[in-house]
Z-matrix of the N, CA and C atoms (Angstrom, degrees):
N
C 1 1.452
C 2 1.523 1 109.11
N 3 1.614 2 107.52 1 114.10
C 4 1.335 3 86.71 2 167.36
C 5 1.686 4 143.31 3 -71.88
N 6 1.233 5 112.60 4 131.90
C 7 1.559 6 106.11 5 -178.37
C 8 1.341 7 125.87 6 -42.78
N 9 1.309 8 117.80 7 -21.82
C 10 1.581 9 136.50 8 -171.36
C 11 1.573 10 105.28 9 -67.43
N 12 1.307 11 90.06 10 -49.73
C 13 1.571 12 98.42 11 -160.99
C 14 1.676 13 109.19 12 -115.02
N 15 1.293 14 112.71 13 21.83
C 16 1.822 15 118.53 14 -171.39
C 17 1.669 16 85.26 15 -75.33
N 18 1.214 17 107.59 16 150.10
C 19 0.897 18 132.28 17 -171.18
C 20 2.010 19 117.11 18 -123.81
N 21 1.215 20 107.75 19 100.54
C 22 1.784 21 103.42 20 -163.11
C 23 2.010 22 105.11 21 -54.86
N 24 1.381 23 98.05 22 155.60
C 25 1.443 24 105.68 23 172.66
C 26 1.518 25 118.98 24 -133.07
N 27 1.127 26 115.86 25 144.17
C 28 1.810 27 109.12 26 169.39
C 29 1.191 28 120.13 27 -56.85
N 30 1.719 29 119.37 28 -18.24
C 31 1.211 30 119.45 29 175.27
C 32 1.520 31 113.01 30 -50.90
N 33 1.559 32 117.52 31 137.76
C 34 1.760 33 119.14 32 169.43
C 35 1.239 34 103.46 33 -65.80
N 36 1.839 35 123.59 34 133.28
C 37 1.315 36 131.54 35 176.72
C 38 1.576 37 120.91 36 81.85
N 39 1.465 38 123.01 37 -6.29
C 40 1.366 39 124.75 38 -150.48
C 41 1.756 40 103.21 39 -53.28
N 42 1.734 41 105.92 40 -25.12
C 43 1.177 42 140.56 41 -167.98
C 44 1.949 43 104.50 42 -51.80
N 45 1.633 44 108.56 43 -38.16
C 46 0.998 45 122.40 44 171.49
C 47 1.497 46 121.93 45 -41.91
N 48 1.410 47 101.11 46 -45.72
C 49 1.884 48 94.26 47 -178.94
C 50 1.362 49 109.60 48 -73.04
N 51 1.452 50 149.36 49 -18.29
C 52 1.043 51 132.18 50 172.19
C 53 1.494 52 122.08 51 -72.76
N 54 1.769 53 119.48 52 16.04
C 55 1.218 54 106.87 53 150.16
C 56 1.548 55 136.53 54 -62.26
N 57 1.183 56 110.26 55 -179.32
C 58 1.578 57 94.83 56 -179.97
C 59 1.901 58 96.37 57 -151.59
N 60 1.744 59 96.19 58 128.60
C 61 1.418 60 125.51 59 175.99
C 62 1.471 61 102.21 60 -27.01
N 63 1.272 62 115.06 61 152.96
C 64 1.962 63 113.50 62 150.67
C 65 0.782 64 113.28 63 -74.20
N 66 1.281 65 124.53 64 132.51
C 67 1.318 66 143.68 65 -162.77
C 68 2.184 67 121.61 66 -108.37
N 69 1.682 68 87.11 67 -27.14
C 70 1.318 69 111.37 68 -147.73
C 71 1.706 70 96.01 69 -112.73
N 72 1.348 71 135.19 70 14.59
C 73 1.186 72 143.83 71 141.71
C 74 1.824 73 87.20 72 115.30
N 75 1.951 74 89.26 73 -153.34
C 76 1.972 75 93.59 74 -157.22
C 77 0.810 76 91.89 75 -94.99
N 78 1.463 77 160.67 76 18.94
C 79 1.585 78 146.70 77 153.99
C 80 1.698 79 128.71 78 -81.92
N 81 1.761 80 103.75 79 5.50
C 82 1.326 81 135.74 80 138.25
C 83 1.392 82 130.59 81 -76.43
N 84 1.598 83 106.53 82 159.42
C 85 1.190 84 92.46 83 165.57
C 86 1.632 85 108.10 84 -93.63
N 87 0.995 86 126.94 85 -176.42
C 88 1.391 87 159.21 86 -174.57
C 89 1.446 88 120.17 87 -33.80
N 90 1.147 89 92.48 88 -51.36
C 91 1.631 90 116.58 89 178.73
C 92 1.523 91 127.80 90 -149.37
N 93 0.939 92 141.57 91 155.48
C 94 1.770 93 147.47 92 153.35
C 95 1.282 94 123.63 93 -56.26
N 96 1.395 95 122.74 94 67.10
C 97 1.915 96 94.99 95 -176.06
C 98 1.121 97 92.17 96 -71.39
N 99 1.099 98 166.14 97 -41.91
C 100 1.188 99 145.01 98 -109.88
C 101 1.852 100 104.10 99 -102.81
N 102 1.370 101 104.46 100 5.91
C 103 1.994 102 106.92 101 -170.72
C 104 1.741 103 69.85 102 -72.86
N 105 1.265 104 146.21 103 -29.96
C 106 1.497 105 116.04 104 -133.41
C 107 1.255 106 91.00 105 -99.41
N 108 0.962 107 137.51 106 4.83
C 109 1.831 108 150.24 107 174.90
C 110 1.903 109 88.36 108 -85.10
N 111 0.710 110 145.02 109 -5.53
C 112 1.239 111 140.04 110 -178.62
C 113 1.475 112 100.84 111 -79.34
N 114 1.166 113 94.19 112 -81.90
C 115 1.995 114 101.16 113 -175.83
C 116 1.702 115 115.38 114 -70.49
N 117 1.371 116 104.26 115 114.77
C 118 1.391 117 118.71 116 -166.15
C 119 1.496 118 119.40 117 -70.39
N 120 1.278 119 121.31 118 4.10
C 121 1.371 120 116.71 119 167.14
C 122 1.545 121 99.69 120 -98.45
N 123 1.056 122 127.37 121 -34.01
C 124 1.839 123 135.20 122 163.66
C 125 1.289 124 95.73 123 -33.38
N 126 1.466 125 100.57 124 -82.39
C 127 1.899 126 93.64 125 -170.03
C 128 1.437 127 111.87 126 -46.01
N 129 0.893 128 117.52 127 -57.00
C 130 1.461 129 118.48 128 -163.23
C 131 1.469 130 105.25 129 -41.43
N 132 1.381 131 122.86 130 -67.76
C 133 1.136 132 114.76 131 171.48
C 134 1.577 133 135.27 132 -80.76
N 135 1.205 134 101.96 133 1.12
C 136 2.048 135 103.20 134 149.10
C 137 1.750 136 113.74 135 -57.62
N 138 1.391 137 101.42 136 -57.75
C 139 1.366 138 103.47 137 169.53
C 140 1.699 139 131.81 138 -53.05
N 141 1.453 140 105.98 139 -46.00
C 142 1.244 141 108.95 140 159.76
C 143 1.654 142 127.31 141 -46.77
N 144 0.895 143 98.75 142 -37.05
C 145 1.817 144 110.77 143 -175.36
C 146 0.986 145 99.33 144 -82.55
N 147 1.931 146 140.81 145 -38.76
C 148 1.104 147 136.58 146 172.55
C 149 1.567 148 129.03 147 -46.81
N 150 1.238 149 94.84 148 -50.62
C 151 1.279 150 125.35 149 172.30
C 152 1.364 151 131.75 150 -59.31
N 153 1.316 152 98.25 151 -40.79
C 154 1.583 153 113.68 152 -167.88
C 155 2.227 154 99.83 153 -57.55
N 156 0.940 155 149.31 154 -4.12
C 157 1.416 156 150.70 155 172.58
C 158 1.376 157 113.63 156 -105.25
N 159 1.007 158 121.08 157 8.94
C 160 0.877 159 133.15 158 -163.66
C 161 1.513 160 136.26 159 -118.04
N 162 1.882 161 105.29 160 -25.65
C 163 1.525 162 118.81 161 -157.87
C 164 1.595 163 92.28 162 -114.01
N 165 1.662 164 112.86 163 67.22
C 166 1.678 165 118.24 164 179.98
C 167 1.955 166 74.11 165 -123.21
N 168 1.269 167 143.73 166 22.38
C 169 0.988 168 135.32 167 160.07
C 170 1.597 169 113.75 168 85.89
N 171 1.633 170 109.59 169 1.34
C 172 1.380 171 116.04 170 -155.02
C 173 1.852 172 107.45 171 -91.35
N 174 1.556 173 107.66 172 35.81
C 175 1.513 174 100.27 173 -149.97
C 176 2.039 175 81.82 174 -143.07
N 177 1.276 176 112.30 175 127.19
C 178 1.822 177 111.40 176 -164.60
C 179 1.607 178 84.03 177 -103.32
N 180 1.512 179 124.99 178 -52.89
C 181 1.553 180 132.89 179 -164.59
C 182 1.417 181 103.28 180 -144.20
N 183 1.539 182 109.84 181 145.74
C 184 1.523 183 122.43 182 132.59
C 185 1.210 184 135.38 183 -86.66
N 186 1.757 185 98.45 184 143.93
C 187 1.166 186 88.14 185 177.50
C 188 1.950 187 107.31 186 -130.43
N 189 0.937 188 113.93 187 135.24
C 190 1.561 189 130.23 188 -172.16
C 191 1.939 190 112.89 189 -93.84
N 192 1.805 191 93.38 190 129.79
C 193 1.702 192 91.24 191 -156.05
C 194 1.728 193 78.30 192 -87.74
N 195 1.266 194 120.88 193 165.89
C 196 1.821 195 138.47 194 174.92
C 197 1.584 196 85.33 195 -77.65
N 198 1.449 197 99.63 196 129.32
C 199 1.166 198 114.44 197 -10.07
C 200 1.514 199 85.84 198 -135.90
N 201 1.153 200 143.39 199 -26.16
C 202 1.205 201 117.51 200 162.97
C 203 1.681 202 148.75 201 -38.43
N 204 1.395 203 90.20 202 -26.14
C 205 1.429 204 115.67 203 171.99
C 206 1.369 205 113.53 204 -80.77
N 207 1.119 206 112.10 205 22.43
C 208 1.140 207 112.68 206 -175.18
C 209 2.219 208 111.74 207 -119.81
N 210 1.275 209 68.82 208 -11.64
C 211 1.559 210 87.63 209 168.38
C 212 1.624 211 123.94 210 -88.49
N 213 1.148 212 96.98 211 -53.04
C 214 1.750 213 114.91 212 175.42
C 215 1.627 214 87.01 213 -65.90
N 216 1.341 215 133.54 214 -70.48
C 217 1.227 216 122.34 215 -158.51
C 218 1.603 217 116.68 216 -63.06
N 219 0.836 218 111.17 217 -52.67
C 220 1.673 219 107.46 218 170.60
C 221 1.596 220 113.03 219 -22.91
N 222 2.025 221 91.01 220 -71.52
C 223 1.640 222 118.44 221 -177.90
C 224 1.999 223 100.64 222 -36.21
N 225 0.980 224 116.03 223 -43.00
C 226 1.745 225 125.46 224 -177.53
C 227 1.397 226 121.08 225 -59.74
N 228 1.688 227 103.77 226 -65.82
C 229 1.230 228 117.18 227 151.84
C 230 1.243 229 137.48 228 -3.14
N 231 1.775 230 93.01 229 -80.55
C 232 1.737 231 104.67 230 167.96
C 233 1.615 232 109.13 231 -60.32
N 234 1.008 233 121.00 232 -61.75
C 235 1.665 234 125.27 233 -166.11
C 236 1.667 235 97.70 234 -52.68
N 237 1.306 236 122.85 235 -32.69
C 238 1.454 237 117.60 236 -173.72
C 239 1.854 238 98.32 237 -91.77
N 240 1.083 239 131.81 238 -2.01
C 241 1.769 240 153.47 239 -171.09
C 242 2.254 241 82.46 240 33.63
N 243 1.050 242 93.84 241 63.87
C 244 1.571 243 111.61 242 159.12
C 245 1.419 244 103.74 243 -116.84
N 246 1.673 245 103.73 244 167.63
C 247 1.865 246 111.81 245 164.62
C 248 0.996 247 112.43 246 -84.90
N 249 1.477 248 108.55 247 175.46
C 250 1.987 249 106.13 248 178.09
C 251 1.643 250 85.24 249 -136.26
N 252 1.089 251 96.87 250 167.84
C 253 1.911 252 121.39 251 177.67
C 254 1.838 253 78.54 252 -138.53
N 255 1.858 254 75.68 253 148.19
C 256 1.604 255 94.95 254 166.99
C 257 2.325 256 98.74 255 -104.67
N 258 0.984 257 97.18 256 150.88
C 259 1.876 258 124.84 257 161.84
C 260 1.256 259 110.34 258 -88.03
N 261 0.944 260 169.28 259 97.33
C 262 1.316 261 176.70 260 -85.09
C 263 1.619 262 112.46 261 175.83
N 264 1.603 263 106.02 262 132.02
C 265 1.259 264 116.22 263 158.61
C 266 1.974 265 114.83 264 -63.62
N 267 1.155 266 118.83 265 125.66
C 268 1.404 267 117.78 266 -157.11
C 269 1.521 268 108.32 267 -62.93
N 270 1.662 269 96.65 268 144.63
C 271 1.776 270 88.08 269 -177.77
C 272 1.857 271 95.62 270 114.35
N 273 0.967 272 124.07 271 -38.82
C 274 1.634 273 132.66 272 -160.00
C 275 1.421 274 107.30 273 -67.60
N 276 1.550 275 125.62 274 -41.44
C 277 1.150 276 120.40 275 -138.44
C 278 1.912 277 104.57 276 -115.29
N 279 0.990 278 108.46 277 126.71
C 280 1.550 279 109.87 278 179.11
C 281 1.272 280 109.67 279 -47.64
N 282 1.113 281 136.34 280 -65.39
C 283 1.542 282 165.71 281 -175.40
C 284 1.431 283 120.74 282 -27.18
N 285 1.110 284 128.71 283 151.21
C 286 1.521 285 116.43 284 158.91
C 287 1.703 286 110.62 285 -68.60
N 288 1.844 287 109.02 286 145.16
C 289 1.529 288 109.26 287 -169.09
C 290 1.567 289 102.60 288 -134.67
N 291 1.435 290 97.72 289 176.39
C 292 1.300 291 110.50 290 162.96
C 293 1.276 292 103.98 291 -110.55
N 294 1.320 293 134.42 292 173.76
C 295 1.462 294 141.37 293 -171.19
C 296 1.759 295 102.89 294 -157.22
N 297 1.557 296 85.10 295 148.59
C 298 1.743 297 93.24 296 172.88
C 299 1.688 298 119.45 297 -162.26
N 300 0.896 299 113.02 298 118.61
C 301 1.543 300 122.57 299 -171.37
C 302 1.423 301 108.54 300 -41.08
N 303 1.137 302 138.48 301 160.67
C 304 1.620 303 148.11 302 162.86
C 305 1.555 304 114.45 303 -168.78
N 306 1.161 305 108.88 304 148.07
C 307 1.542 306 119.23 305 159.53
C 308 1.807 307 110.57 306 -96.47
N 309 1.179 308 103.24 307 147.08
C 310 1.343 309 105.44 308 -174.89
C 311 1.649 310 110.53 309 -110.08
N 312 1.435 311 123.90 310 166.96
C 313 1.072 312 129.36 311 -176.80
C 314 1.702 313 116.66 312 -47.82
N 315 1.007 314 132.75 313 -20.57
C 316 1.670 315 142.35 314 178.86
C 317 0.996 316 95.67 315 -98.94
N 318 2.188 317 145.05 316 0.13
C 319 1.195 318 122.99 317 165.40
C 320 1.581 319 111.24 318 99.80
N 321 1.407 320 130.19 319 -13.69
C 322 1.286 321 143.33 320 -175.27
C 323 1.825 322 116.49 321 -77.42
N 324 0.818 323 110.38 322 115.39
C 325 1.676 324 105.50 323 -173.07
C 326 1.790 325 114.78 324 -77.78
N 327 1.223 326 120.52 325 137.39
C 328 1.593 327 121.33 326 -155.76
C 329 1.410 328 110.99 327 -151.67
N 330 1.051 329 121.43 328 153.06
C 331 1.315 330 134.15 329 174.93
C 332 1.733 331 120.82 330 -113.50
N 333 1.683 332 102.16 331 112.55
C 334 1.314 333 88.99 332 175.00
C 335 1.133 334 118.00 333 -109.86
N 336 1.847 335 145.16 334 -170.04
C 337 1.170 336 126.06 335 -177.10
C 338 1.552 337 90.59 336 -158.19
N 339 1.185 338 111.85 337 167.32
C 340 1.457 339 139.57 338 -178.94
C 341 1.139 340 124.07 339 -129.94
N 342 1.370 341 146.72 340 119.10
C 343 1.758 342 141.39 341 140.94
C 344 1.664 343 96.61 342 -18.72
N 345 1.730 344 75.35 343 138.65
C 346 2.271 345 95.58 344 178.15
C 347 1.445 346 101.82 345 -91.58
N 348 1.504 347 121.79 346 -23.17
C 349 1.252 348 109.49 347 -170.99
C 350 1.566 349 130.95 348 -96.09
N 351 1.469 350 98.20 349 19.43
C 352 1.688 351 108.87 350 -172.99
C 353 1.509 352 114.72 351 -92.18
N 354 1.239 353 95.51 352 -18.45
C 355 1.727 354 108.61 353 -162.30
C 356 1.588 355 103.30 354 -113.84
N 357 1.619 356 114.13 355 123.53
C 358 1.562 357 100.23 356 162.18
C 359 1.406 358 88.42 357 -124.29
N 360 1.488 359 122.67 358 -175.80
C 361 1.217 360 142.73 359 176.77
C 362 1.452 361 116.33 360 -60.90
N 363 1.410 362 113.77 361 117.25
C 364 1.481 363 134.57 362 179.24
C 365 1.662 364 101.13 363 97.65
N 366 0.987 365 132.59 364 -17.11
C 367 1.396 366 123.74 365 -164.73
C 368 1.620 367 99.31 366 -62.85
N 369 1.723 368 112.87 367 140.05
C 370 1.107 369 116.40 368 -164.72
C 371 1.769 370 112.66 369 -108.56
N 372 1.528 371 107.99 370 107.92
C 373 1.456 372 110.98 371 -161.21
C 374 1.249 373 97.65 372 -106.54
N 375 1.838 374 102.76 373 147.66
C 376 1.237 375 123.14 374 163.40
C 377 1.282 376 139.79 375 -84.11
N 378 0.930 377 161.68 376 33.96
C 379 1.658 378 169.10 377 -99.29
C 380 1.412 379 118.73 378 -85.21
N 381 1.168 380 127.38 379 88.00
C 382 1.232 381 126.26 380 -164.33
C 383 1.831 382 116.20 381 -115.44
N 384 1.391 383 118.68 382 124.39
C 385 1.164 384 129.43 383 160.48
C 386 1.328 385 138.54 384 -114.57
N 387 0.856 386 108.64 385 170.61
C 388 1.968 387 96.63 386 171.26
C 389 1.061 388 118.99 387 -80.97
N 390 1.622 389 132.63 388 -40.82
C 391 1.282 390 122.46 389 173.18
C 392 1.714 391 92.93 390 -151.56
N 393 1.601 392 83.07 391 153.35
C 394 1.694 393 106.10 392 -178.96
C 395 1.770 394 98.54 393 -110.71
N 396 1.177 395 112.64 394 105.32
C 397 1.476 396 120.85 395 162.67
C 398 1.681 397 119.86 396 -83.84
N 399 1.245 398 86.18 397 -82.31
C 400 1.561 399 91.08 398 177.44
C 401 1.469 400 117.65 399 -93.01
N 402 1.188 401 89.24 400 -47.93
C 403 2.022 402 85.65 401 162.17
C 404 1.601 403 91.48 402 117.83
N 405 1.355 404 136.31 403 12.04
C 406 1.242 405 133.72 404 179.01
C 407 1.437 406 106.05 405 -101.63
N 408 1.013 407 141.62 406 2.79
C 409 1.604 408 139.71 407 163.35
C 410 1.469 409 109.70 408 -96.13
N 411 1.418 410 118.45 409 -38.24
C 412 1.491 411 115.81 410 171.11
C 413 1.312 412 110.66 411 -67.82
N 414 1.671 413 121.18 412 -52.08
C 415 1.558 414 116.12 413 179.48
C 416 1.523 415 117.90 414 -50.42
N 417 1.040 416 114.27 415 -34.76
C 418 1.352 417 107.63 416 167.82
C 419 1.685 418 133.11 417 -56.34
N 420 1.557 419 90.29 418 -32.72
C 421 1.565 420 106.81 419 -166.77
C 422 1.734 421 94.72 420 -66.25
N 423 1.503 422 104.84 421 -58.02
C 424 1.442 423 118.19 422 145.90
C 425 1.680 424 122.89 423 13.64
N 426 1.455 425 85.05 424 -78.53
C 427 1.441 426 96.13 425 -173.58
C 428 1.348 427 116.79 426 -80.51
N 429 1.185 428 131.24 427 -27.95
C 430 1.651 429 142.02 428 -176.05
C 431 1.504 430 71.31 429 -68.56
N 432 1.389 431 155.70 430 -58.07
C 433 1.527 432 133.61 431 -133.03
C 434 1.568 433 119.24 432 -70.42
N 435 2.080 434 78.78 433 -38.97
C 436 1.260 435 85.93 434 -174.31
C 437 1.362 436 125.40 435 -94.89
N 438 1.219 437 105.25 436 -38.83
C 439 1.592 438 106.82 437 152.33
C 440 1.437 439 116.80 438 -22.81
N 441 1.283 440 133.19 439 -25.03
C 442 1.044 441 124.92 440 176.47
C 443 1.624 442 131.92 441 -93.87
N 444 1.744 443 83.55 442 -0.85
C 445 1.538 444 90.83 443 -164.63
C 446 1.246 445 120.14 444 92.50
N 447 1.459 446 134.07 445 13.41
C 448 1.435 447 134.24 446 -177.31
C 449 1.038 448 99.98 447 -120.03
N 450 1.669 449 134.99 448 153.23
C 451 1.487 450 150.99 449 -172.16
C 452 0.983 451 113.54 450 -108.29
N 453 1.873 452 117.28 451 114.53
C 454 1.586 453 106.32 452 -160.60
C 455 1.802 454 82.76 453 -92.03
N 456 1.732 455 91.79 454 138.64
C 457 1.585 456 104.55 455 -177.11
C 458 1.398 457 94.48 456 -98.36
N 459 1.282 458 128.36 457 22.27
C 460 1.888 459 114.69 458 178.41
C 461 1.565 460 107.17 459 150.95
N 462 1.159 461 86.07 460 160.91
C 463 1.709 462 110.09 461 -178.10
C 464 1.609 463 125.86 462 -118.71
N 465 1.038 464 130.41 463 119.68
C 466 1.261 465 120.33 464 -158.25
C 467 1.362 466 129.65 465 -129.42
N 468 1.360 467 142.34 466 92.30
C 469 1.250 468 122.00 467 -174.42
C 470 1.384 469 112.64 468 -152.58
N 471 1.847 470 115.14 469 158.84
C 472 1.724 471 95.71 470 171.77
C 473 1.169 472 144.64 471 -23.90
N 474 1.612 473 101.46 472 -39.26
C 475 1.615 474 116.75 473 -165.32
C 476 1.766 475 97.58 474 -164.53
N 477 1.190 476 110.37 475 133.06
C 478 1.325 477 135.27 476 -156.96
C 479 1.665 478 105.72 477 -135.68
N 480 1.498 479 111.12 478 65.39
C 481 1.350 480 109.26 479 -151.24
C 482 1.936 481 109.57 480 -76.18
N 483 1.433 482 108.04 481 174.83
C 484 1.808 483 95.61 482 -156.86
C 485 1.578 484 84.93 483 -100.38
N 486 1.181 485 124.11 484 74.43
C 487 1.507 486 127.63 485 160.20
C 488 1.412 487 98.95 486 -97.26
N 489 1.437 488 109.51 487 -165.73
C 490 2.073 489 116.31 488 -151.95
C 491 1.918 490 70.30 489 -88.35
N 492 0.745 491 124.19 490 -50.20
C 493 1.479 492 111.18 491 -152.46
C 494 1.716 493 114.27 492 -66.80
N 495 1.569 494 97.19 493 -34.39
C 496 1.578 495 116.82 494 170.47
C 497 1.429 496 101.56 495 -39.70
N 498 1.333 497 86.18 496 -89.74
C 499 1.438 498 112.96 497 -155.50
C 500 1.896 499 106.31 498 -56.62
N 501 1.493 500 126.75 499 11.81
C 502 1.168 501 136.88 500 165.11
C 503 1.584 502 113.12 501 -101.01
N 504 1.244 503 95.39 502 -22.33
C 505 1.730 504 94.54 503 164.40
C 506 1.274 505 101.85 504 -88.89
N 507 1.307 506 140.89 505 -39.54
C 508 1.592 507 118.95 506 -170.60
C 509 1.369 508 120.78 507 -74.18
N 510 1.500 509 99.86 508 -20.76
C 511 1.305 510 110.39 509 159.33
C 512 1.497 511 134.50 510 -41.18
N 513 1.729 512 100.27 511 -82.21
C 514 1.271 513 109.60 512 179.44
C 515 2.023 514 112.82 513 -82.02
N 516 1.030 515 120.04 514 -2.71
C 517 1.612 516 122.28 515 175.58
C 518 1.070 517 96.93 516 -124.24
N 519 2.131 518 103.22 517 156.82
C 520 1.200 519 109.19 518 153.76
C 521 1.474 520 118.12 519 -91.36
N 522 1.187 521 101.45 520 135.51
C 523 1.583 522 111.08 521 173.11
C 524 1.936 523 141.87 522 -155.36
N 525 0.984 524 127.84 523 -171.74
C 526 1.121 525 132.61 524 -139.45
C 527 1.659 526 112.95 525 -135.66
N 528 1.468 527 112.76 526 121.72
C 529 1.620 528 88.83 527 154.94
C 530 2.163 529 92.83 528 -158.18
N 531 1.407 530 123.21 529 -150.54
C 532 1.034 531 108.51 530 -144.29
C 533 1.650 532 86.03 531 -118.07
N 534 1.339 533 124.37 532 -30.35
C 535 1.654 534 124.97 533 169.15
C 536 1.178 535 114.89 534 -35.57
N 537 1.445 536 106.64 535 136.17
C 538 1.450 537 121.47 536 179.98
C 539 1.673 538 112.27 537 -88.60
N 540 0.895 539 154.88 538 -173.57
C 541 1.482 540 128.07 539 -157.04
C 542 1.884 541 99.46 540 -104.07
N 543 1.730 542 102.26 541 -38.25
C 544 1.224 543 112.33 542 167.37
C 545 1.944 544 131.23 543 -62.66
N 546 1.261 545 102.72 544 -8.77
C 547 1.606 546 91.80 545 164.11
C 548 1.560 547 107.33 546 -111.79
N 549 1.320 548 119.42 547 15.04
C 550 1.609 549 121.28 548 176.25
C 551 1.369 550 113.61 549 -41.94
N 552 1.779 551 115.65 550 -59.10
C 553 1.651 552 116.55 551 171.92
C 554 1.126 553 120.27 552 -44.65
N 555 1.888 554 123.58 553 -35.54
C 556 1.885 555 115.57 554 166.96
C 557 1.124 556 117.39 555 -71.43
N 558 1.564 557 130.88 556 -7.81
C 559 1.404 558 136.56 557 -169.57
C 560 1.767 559 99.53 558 -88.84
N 561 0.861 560 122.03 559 -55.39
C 562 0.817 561 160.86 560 173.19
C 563 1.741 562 119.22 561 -46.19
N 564 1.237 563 116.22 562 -59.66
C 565 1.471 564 126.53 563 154.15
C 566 1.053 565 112.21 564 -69.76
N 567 1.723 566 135.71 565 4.73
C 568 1.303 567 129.59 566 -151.09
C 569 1.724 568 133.82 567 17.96
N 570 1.499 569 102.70 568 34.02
C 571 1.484 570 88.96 569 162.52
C 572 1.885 571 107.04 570 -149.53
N 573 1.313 572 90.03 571 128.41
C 574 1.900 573 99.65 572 -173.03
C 575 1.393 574 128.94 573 -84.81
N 576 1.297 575 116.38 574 161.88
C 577 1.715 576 96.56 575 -167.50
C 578 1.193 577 113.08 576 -74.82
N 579 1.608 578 103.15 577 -23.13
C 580 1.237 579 129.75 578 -155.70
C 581 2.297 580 95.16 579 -66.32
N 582 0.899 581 103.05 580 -13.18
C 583 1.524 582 95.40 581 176.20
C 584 1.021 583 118.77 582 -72.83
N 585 1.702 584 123.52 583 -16.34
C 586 1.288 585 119.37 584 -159.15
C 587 1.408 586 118.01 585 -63.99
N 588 1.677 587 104.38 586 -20.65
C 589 0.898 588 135.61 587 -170.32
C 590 1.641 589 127.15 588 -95.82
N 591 1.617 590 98.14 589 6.35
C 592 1.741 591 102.26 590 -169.37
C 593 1.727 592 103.02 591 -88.53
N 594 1.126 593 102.92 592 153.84
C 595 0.990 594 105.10 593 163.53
C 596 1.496 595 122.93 594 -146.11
N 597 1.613 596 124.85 595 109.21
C 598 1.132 597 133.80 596 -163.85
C 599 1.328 598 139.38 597 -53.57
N 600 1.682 599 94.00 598 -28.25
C 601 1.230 600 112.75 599 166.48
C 602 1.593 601 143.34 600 -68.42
C-alpha cells in the first residue's frame, strides 16, 4: 500500500497493512512496523487502540523499551498527559541505573538499564514497545519495574505475538496491542497477506 495514497478506515487495525516485509535479508527482523508511523492518521489511531485499556486512570508513567518503544511510548504518554522514562540499551544513560540481563528476539544476550529515580514503590507503570516477539526484552523491562517496587499496570505493543514468552505476558498482565484476533495465525507465521501487495519501489 502506498503510504502516499493509504487511505484511513473505520476498520480496527486497517493501519496494519501499511507495514512493510524485510526486505534487507535475516539479520532483520521480519517486518517494518514502523512505515505505519509515517501516515499520520495511522499513528493516530495505533495509539488510540493502544490506549483504549488503559484510560480507567490506573497507569502513574510510561515507560518506552530502546528504542522503538520509545516512540509508541512517548506518543501514549502525552495522549494519557502521564511521564515516560526511557529502558535503555546498557551503556546509554548518564545517570545512576538499574540493569537487567535479557536475550533478545535474534537470540543475542544484552543488558538493559533504567534511571533509579523514576520509580518508587506502588507506582503504576505502563510498558510499552513496538513489538513483542519472544517476549524476553519486555520480561526484563518487567523486572527492572518491579524490582523497584513499582506495579507494571500493562503491556503494550503493535503486536504481542502468541510465542511462550507472549502468551506469558497476556497471561500474567493486562495488556494491549492492535491485532484483531483473526489475523493472529499471519502474525504469528510472520508473513501477511497484506504483502502481496507491497511494493518496494
Amino acid at each position: 500500500m502506498d503510504l502516499r495514497h493509504a487511505i484511513a478506515s473505520p476498520e480496527r487495525g486497517w493501519y496494519l497493512k501499511l507495514m512493510a516485509p524485510n526486505v534487507k535479508g535475516p539479520g532483520h527482523a521480519w517486518l517494518d512496523p514502523s512505515r505505519l508511523y509515517c501516515h499520520p492518521q495511522a499513528l493516530q489511531d495505533c495509539i488510540e487502540d493502544l490506549v483504549q485499556p488503559f484510560q480507567d486512570g490506573a497507569v502513574d508513567l510510561v515507560a518506552g523499551i530502546d528504542a522503538m518503544g520509545f516512540i509508541l511510548g512517548a506518543a501514549i504518554a502525552s495522549f494519557l498527559q502521564k511521564g515516560f522514562v526511557a529502558i535503555r540499551k546498557a551503556g546509554h544513560l548518564c545517570v545512576e541505573t538499574i540493569a537487567q540481563p535479557y536475550r533478545d528476539y535474534s537470540g543475542r544476550d544484552k543488558l538493559m538499564e533504567m534511571r533509579t529515580d523514576a520509580i518508587v514503590p506502588g507506582l503504576r507503570v505502563l510498558l510499552v514497545d513496538q513489538w513483542v516477539e519472544t517476549g524476553g526484552t519486555m520480561r526484563a523491562a518487567v523486572r527492572l519495574v518491579e524490582e523497584q517496587g513499582g506495579v507494571v499496570a500493562g503491556v503494550a505493543a503493535v503486536c504481542i505475538e502468541d510465542s511462550e514468552g507472549g502468551s506469558w505476558l497476556k497471561k500474567h498482565y493486562k495488556w494491549a496491542h492492535c491485532v484483531l484476533p483473526h489475523l493472529m495465525p499471519q502474525f504469528n507465521a510472520h508473513y501477511l497477506d497484506s504483502f502481496q501487495a507491497f511494493d518496494a519501489t
